[in-house]
SETILO-614187 format. One record per residue: residue in three letters; residue number from 1; x, z, y of N, C-alpha, C in turn. Coordinates in steps of 0.1 Angstrom, whole numbers, plus 5000, padded with zeros to 4 digits. Layout:
REM SETILO-614187
ATOM  res    n   npx   npz   npy  capx  capz  capy   cpx   cpz   cpy
ATOM  ALA  NUM     X     Z     Y     X     Z     Y     X     Z     Y
...
//
This chain:
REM SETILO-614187
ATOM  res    n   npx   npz   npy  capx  capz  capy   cpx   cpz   cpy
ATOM  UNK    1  6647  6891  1881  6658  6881  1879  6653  6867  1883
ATOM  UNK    2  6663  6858  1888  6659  6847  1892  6654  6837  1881
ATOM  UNK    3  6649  6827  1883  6643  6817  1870  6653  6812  1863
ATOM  UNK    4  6662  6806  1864  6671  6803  1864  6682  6810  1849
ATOM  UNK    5  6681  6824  1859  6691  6834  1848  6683  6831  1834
ATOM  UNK    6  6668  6833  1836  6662  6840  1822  6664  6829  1813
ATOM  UNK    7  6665  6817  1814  6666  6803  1808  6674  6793  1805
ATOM  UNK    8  6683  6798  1814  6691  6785  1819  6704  6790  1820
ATOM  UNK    9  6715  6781  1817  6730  6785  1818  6730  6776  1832
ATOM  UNK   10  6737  6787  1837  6744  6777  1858  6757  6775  1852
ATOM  UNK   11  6761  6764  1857  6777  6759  1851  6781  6753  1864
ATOM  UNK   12  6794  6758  1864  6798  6752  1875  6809  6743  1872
ATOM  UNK   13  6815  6731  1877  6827  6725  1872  6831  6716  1883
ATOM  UNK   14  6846  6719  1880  6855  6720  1890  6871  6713  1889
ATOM  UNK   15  6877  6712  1896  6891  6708  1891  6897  6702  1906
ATOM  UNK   16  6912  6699  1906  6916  6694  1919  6910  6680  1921
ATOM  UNK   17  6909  6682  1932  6904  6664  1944  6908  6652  1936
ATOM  UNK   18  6899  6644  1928  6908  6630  1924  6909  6631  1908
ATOM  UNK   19  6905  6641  1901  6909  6647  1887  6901  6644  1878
ATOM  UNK   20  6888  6636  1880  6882  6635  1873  6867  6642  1871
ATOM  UNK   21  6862  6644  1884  6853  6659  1885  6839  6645  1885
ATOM  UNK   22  6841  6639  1892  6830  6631  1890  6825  6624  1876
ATOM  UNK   23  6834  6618  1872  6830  6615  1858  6827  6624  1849
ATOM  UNK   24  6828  6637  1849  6831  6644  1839  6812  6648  1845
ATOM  UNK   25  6811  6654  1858  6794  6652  1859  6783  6642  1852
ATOM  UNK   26  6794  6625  1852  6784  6617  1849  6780  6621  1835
ATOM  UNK   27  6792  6626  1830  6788  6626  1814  6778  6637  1812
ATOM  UNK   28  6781  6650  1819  6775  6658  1813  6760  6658  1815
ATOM  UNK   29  6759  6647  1830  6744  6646  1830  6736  6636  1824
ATOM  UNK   30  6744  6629  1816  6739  6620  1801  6727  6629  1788
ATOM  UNK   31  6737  6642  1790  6726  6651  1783  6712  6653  1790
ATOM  UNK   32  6699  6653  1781  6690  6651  1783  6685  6670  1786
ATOM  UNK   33  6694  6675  1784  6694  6689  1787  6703  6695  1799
ATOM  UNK   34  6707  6686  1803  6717  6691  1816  6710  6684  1830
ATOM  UNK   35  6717  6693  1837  6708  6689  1858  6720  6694  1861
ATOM  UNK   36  6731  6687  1866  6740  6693  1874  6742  6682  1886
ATOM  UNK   37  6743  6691  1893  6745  6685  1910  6760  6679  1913
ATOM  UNK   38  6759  6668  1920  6771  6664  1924  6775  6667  1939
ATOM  UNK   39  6785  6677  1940  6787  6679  1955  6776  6688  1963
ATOM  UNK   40  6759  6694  1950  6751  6699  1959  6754  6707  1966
ATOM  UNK   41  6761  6717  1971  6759  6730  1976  6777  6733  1979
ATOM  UNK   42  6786  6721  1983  6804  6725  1988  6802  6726  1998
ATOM  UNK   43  6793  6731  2011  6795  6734  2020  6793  6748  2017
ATOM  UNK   44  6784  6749  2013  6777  6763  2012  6787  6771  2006
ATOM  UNK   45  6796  6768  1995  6803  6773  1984  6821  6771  1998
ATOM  UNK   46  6822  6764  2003  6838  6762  2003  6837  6763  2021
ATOM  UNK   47  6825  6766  2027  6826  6768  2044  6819  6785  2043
ATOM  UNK   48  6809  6784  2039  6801  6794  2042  6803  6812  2030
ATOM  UNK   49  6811  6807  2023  6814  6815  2015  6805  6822  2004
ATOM  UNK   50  6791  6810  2003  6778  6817  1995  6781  6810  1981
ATOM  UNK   51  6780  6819  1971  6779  6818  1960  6765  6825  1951
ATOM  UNK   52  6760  6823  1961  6749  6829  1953  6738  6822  1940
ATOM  UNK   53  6733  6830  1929  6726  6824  1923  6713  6818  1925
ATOM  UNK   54  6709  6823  1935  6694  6821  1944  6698  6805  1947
ATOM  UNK   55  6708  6799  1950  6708  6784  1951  6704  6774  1939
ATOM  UNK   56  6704  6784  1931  6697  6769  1915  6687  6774  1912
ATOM  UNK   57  6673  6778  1923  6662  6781  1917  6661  6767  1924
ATOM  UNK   58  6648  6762  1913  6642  6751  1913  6635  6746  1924
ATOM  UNK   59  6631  6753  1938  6625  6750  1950  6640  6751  1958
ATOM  UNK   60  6651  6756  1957  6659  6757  1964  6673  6744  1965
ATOM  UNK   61  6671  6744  1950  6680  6731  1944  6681  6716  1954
ATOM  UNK   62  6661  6714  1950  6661  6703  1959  6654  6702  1973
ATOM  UNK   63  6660  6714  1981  6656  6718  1991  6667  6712  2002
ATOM  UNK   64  6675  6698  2000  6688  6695  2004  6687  6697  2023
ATOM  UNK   65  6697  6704  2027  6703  6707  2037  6713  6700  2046
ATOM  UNK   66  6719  6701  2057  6730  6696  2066  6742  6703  2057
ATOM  UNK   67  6737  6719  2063  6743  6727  2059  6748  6729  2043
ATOM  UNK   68  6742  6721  2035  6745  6723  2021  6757  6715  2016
ATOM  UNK   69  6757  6700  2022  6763  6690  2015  6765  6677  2025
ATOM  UNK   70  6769  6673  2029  6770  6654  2033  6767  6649  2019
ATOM  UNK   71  6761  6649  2008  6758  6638  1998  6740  6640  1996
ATOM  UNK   72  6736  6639  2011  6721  6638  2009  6713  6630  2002
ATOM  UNK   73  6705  6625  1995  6698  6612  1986  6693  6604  1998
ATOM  UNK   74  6685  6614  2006  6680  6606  2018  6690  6599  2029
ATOM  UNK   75  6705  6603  2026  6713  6595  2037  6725  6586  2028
ATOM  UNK   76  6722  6591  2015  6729  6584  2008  6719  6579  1996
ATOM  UNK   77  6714  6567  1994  6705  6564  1986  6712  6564  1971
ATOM  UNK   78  6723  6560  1974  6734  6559  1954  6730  6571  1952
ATOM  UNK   79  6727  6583  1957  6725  6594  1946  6712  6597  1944
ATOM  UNK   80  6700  6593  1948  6690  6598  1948  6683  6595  1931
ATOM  UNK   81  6688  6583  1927  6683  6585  1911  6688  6593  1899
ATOM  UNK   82  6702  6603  1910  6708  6610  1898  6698  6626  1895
ATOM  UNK   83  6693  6626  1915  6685  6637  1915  6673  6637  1909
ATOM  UNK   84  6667  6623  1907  6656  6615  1907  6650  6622  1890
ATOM  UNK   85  6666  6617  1880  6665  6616  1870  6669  6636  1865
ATOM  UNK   86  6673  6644  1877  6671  6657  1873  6661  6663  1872
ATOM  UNK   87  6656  6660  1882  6641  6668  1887  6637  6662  1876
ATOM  UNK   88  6632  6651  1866  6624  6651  1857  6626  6658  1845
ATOM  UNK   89  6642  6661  1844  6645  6672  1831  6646  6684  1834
ATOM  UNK   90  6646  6689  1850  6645  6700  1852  6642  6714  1842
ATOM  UNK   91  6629  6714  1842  6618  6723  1835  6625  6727  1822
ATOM  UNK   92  6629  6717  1814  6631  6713  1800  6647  6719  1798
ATOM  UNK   93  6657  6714  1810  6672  6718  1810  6674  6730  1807
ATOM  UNK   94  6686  6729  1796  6691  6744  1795  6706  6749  1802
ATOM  UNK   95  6710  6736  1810  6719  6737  1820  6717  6734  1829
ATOM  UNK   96  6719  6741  1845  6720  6734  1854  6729  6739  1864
ATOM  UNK   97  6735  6735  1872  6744  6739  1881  6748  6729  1891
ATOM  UNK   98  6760  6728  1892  6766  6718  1906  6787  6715  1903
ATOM  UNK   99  6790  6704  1900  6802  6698  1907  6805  6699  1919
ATOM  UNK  100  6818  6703  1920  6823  6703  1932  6838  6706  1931
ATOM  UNK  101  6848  6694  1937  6862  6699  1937  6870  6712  1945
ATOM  UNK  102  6879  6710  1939  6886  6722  1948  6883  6739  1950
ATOM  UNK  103  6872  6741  1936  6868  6754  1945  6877  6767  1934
ATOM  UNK  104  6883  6765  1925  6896  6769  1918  6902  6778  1930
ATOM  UNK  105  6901  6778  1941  6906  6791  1951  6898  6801  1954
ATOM  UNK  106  6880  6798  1951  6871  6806  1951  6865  6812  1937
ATOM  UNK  107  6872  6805  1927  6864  6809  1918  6867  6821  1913
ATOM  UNK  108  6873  6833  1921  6872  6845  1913  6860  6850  1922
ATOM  UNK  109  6858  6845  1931  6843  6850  1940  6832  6844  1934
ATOM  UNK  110  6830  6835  1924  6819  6835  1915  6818  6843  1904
ATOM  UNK  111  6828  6846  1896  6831  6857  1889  6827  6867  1895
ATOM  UNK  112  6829  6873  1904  6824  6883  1908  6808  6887  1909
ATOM  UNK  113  6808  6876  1913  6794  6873  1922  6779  6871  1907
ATOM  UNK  114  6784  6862  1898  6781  6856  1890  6788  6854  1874
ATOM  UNK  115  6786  6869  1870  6792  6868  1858  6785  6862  1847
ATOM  UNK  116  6775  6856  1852  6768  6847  1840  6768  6836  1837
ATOM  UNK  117  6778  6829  1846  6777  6818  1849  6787  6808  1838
ATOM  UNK  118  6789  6800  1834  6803  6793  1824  6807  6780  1836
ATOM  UNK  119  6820  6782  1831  6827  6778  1842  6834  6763  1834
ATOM  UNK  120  6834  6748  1838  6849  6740  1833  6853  6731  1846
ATOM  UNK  121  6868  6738  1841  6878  6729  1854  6889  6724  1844
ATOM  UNK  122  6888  6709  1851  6895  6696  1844  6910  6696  1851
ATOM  UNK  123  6916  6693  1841  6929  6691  1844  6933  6680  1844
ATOM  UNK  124  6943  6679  1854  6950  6665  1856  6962  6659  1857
ATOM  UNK  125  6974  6650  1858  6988  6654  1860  6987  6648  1872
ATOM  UNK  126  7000  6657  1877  7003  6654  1894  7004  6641  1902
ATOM  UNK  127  7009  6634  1894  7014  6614  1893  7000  6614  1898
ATOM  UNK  128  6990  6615  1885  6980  6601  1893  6970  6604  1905
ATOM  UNK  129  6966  6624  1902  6960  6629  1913  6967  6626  1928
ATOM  UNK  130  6978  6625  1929  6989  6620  1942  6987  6606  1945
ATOM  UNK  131  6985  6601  1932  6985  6585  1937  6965  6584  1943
ATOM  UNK  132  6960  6592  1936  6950  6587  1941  6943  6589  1954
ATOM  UNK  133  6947  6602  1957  6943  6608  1970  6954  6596  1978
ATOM  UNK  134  6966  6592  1976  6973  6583  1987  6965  6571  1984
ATOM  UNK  135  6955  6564  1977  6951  6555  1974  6939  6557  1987
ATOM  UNK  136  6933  6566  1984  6921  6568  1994  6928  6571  2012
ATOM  UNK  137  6933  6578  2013  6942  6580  2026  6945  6567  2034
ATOM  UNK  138  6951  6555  2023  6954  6543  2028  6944  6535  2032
ATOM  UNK  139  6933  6536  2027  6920  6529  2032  6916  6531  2047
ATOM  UNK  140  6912  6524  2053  6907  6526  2066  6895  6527  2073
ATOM  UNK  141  6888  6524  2061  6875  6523  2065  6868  6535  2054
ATOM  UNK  142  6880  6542  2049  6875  6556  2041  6873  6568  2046
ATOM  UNK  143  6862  6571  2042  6860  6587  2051  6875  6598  2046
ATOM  UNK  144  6877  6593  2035  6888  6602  2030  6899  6602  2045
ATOM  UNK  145  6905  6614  2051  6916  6617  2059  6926  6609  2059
ATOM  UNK  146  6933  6604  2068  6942  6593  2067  6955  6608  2065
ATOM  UNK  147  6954  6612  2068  6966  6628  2066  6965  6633  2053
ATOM  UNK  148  6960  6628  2042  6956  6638  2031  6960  6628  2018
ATOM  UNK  149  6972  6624  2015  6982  6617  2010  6986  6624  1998
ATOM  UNK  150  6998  6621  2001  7006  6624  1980  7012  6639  1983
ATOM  UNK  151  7018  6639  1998  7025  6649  2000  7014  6662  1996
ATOM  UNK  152  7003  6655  2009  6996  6668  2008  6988  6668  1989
ATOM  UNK  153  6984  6661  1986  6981  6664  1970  6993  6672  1960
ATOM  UNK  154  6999  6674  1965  7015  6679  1958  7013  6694  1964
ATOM  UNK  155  7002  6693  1976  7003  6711  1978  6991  6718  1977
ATOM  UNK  156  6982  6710  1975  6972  6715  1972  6971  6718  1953
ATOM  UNK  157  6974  6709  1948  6972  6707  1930  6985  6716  1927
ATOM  UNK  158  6994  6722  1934  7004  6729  1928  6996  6743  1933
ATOM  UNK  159  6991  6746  1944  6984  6760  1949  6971  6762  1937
ATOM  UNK  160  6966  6750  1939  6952  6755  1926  6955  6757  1912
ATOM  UNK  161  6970  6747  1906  6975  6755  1893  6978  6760  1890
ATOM  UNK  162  6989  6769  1903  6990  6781  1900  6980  6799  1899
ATOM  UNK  163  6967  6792  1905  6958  6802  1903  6947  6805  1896
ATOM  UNK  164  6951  6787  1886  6939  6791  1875  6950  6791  1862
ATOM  UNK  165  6960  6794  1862  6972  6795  1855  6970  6814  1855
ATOM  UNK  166  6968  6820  1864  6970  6828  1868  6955  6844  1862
ATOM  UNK  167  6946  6830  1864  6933  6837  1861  6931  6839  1846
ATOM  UNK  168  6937  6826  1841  6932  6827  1825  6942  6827  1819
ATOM  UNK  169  6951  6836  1820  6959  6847  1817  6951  6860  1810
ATOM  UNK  170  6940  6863  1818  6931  6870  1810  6923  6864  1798
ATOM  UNK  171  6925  6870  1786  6918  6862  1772  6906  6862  1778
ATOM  UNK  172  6898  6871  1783  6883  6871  1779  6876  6860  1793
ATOM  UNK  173  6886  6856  1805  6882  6843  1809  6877  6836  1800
ATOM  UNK  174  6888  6835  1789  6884  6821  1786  6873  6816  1778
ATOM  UNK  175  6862  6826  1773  6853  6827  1770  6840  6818  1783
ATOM  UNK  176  6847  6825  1795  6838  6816  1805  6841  6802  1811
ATOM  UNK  177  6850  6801  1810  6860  6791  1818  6868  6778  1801
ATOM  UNK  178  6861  6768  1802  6868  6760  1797  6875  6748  1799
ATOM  UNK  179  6887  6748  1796  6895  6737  1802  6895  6719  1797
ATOM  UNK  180  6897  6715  1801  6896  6699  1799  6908  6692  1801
ATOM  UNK  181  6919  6689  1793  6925  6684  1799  6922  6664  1800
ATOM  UNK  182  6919  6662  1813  6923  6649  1817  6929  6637  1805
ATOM  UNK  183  6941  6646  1806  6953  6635  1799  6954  6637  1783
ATOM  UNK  184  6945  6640  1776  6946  6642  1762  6930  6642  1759
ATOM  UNK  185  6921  6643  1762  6907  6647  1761  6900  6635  1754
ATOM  UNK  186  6903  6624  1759  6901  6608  1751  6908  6607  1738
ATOM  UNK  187  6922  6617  1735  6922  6612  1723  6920  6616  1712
ATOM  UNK  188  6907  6623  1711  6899  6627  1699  6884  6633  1708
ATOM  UNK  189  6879  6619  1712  6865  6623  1721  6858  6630  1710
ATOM  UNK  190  6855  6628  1695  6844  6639  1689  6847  6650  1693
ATOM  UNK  191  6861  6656  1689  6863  6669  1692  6860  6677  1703
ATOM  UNK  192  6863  6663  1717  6861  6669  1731  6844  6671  1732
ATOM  UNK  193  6839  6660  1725  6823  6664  1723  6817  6675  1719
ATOM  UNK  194  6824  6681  1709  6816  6690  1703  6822  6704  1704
ATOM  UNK  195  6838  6700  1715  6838  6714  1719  6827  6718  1733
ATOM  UNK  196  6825  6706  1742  6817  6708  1754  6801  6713  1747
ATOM  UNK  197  6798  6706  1738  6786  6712  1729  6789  6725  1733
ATOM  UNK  198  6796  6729  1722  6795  6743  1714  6795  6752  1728
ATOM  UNK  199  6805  6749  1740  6811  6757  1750  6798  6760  1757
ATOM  UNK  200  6789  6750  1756  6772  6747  1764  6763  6752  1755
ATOM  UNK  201  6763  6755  1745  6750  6757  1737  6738  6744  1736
ATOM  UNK  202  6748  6731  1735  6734  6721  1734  6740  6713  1717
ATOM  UNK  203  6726  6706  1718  6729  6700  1706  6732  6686  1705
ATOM  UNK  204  6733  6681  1700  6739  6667  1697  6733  6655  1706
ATOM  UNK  205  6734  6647  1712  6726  6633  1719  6737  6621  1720
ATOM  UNK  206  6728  6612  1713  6733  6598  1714  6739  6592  1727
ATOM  UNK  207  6732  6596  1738  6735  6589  1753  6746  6596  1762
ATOM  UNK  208  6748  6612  1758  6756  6619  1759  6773  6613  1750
ATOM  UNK  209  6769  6611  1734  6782  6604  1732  6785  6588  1735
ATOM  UNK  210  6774  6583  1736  6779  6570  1743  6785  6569  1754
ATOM  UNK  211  6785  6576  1763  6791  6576  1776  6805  6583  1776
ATOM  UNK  212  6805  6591  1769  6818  6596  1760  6830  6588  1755
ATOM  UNK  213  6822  6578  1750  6830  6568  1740  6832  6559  1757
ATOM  UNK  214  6828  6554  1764  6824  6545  1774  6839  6548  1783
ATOM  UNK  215  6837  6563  1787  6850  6573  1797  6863  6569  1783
ATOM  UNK  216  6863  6574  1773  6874  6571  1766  6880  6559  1766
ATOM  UNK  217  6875  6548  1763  6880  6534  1762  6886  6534  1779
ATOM  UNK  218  6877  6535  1785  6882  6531  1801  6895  6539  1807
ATOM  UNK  219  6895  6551  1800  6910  6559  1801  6918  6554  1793
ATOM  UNK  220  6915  6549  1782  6928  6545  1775  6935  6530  1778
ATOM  UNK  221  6924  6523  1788  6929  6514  1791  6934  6513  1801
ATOM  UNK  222  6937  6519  1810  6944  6524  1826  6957  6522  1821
ATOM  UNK  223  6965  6513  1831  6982  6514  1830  6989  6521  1837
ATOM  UNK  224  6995  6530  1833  7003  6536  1838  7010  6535  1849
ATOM  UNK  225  7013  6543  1862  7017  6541  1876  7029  6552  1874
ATOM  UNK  226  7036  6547  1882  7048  6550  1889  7050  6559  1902
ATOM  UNK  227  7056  6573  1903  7055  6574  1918  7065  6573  1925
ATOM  UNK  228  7059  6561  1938  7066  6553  1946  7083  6567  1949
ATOM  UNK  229  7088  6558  1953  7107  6565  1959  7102  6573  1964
ATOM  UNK  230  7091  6571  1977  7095  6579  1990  7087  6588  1987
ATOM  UNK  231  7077  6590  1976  7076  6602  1978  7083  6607  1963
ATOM  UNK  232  7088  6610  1957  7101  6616  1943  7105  6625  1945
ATOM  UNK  233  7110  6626  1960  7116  6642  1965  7103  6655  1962
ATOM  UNK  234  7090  6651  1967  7083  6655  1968  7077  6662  1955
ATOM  UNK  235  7076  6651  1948  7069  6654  1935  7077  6660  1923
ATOM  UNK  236  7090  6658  1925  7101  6669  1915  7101  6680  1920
ATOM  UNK  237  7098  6685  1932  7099  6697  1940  7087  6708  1933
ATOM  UNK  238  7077  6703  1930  7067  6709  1927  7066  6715  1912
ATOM  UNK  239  7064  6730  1912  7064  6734  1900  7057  6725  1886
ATOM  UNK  240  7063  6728  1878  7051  6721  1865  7047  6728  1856
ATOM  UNK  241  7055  6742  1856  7054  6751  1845  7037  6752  1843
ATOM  UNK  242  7030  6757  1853  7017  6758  1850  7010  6752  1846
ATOM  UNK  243  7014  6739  1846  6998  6729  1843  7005  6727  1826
ATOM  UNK  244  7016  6731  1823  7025  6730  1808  7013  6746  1801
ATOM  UNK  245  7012  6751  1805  7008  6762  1804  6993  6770  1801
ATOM  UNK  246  6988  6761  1809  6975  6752  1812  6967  6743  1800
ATOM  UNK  247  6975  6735  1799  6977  6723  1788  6977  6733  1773
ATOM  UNK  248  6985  6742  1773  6983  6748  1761  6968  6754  1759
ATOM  UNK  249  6963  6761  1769  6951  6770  1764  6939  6758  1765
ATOM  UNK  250  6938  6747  1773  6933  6737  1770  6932  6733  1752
ATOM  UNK  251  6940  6730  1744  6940  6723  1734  6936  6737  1724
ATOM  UNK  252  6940  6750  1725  6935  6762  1718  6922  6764  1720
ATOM  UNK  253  6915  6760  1737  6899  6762  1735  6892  6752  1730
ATOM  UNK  254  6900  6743  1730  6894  6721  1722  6892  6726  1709
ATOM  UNK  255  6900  6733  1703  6901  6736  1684  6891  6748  1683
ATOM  UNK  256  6893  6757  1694  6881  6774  1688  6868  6768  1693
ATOM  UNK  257  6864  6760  1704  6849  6757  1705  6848  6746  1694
ATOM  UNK  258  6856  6737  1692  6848  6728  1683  6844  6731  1672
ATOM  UNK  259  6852  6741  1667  6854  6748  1653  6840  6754  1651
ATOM  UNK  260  6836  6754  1661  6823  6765  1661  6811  6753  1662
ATOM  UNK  261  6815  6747  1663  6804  6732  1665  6804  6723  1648
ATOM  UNK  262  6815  6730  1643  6822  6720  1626  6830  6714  1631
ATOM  UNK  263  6836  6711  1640  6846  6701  1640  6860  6707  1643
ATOM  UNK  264  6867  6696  1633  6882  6700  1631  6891  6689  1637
ATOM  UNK  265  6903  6689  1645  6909  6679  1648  6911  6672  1636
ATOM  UNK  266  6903  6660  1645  6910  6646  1637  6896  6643  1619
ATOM  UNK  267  6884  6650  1625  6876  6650  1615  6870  6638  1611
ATOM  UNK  268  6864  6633  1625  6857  6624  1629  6866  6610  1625
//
């Protein structure tokens, strides 16, 4: 068995484009027990169709590739202290894995592949993921696709909800797979703390909940957006039942992992 398996939980975490997938890495790599990769291995995972566990041995990790990722440290220097600061918890980590959006169309091919693996994908509502992908689209000097707008975010985040809507349908998913919702998760960050704990098998860290409290305040202070006329047609068109659906087993896994950590809504 690889090094990895015998020690270490691989987590993977995921959610649609714009949803929150980065932040939700920064925090978890606050823990002094976590190494997860941002974007290491979405080529590999979303071109090449490899899921394999052989990518989070420790010589392979930071063995960074063309083929693996565009977020090299060596061509992008902003990331190189995030790897900087893994490789030194490495050894010690009882998590490690990789961020990467979008892969909610593959993830029953890691399931398959990787039943050992624990899985969290963040949820988000349609409004702001559309506004944000049209936020990036409108830029011009952004690598983001000038074609990959609100429309198209309306068809991608309605195809991916309906298939993790569809997956964790099965109870015993949800044992591996836990959900986050976005739009509620700030307002009782202990609880969202100590269900991500319990969900991880890690124990308690100050720098982990400070960054916690840090993401909460900054979501609660965001004002609310509007979506523009022209696209309305668009965005009523698109189912909602799922992510309503979604949202429920989200707040039922927030109460059964915390519960298991001592925490009860609204303890703290």
């Amino acid at each position: 068995m690889a090094e990895h398996i015998e020690d270490k939980t691989t987590l993977i975490v995921t959610g649609v484009a714009r949803s929150g997938t980065t932040a939700l890495g920064e925090l978890l790599n606050a823990h002094p027990l976590v190494g997860l990769g941002i974007e290491r291995f979405k080529f590999q995972f979303l071109r090449e169709d490899n899921f394999s566990a052989d990518l989070f041995t420790r010589e392979r990790f930071f063995d960074f590739r063309p083929e693996d990722t565009n977020l090299i440290p060596e061509l992008r220097p902003a990331w190189a202290p995030t790897y900087e600061t893994i490789a030194e918890k490495w050894d010690s980590a009882r998590v490690i894995g990789d961020k990467v959006p979008d892969l909610i169309p593959v993830l029953h091919r890691f399931f398959e592949e990787n039943p050992g693996f624990r899985y969290i994908s963040i949820l988000r509502n349609l409004k702001d993921v559309g506004l944000s992908w049209q936020t990036r689209a409108d830029k011009p000097r952004d690598a983001w696709p000038a074609g990959k707008g609100f429309v198209a975010a309306c068809e991608s985040w309605a195809e991916q909800m309906g298939i993790l809507h569809d997956m964790l349908r099965d109870r015993k998913m949800r044992e591996k797979v836990l959900l986050l919702d976005y739009d509620s998760m700030y307002d009782d960050p202990e609880m969202t703390e100590a269900a991500l704990l319990a969900f991880l098998d890690l124990p308690e860290d100050e720098s982990f909940s400070e960054v916690l409290r840090s993401h909460a305040e900054f979501a609660m202070s965001r004002e609310p957006r509007k979506v523009p006329k022209k696209f309305a047609e668009e965005y009523r068109a698109v189912e909602q039942g799922h992510i309503r659906g979604l949202r429920k087993v989200a707040r039922e896994q927030a109460e059964i992992w915390s519960a298991r950590y001592g925490v009860s809504p609204g303890a703290l």
